[in-house]
KEKEBA-910668 format. One record per residue (C-alpha): residue number from 0; residue in three letters; x, y, z. Coordinates in Angstrom, 3 decimals. Layout:
<kolses>
+-----+------+----------+----------+----------+
! seq ! type !        x !        y !        z !
+-----+------+----------+----------+----------+
! NUM !  ALA !        X !        Y !        Z !
...
+-----+------+----------+----------+----------+
</kolses>
This chain:
<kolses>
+-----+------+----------+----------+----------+
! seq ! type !        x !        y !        z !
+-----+------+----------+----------+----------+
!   0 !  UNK !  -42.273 !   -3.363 !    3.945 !
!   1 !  UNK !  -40.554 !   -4.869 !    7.265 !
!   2 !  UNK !  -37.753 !   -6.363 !    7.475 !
!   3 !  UNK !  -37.059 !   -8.384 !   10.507 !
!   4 !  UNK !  -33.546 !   -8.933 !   10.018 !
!   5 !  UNK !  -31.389 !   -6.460 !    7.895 !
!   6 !  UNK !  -29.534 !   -7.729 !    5.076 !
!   7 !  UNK !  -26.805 !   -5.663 !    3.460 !
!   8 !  UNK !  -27.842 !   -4.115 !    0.199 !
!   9 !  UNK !  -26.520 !   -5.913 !   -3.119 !
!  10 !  UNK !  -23.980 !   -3.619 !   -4.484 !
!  11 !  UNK !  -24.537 !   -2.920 !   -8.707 !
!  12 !  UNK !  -21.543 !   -3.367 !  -10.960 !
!  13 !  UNK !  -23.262 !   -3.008 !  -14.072 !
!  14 !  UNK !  -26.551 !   -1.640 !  -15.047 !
!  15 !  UNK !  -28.185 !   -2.208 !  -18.978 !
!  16 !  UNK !  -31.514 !   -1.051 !  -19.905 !
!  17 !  UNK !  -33.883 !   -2.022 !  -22.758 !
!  18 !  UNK !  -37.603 !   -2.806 !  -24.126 !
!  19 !  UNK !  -39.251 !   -5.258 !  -24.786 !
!  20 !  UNK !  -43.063 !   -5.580 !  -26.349 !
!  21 !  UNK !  -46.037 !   -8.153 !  -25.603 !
!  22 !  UNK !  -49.341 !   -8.387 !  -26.536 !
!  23 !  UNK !  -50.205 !   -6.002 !  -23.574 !
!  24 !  UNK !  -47.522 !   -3.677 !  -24.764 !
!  25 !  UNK !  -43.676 !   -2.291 !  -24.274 !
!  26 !  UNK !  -42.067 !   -3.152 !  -21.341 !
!  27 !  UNK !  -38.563 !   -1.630 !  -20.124 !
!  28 !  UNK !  -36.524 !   -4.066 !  -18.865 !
!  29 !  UNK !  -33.717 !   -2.454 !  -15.856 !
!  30 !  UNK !  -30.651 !   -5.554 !  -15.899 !
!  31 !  UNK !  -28.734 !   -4.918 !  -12.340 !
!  32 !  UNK !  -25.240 !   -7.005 !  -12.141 !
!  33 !  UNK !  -24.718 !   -6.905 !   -8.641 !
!  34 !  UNK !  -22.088 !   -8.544 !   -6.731 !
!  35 !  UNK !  -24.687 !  -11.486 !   -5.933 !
!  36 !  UNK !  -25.985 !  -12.051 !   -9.334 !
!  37 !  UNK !  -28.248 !  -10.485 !  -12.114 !
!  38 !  UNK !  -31.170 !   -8.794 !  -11.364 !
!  39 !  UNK !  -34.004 !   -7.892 !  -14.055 !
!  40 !  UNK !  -36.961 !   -5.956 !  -13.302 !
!  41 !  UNK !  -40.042 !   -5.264 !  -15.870 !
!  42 !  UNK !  -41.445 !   -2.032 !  -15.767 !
!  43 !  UNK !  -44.494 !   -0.325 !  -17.669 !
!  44 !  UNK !  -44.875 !    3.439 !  -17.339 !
!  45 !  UNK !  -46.257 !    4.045 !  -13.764 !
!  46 !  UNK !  -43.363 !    1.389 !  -12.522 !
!  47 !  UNK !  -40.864 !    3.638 !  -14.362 !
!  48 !  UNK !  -42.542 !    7.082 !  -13.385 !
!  49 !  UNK !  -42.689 !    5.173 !   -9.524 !
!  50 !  UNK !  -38.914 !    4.620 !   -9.457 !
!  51 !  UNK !  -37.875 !    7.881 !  -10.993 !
!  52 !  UNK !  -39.613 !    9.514 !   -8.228 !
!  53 !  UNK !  -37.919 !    7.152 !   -5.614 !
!  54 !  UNK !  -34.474 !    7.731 !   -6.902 !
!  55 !  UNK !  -35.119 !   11.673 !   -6.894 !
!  56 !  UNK !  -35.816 !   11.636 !   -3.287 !
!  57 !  UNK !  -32.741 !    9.010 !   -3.124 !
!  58 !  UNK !  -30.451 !   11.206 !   -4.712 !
!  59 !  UNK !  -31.827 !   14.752 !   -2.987 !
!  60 !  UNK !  -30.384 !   13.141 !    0.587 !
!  61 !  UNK !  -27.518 !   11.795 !   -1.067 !
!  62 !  UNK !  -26.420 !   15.667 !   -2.249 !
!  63 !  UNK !  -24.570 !   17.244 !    0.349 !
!  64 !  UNK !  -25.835 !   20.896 !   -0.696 !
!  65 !  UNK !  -29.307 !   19.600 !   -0.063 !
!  66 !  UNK !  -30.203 !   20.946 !   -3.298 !
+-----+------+----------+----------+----------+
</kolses>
């Protein structure tokens, strides 16, 4: 994804989790407060397993030990 003009990131105040279940199946739902509103984002598995990888590499250059 490009962005052609950079807008500053929405910052979370509050973060819930739960599930929820269709006729295709369970669903977690991920409810970000941010300071521009309420975001809520659907995942199935591979969504979940997708953003736990993101926020490992996230949080690997976030540690200052590098570790």
């Amino acid at each position: 994804m490009k962005r052609v003009e950079k807008a500053r990131p929405f910052v979370p105040t509050e973060i819930h989790v739960d599930t929820v279940m269709d006729e295709k199946g369970t669903f977690g739902i991920l409810s970000i407060r941010t300071t521009k509103g309420l975001l809520d984002i659907a995942l199935d598995r591979e969504a979940a397993d997708t953003f736990m990888k993101a926020i490992g590499k996230i949080r690997a250059k976030l540690d200052p030990c590098g570790s």
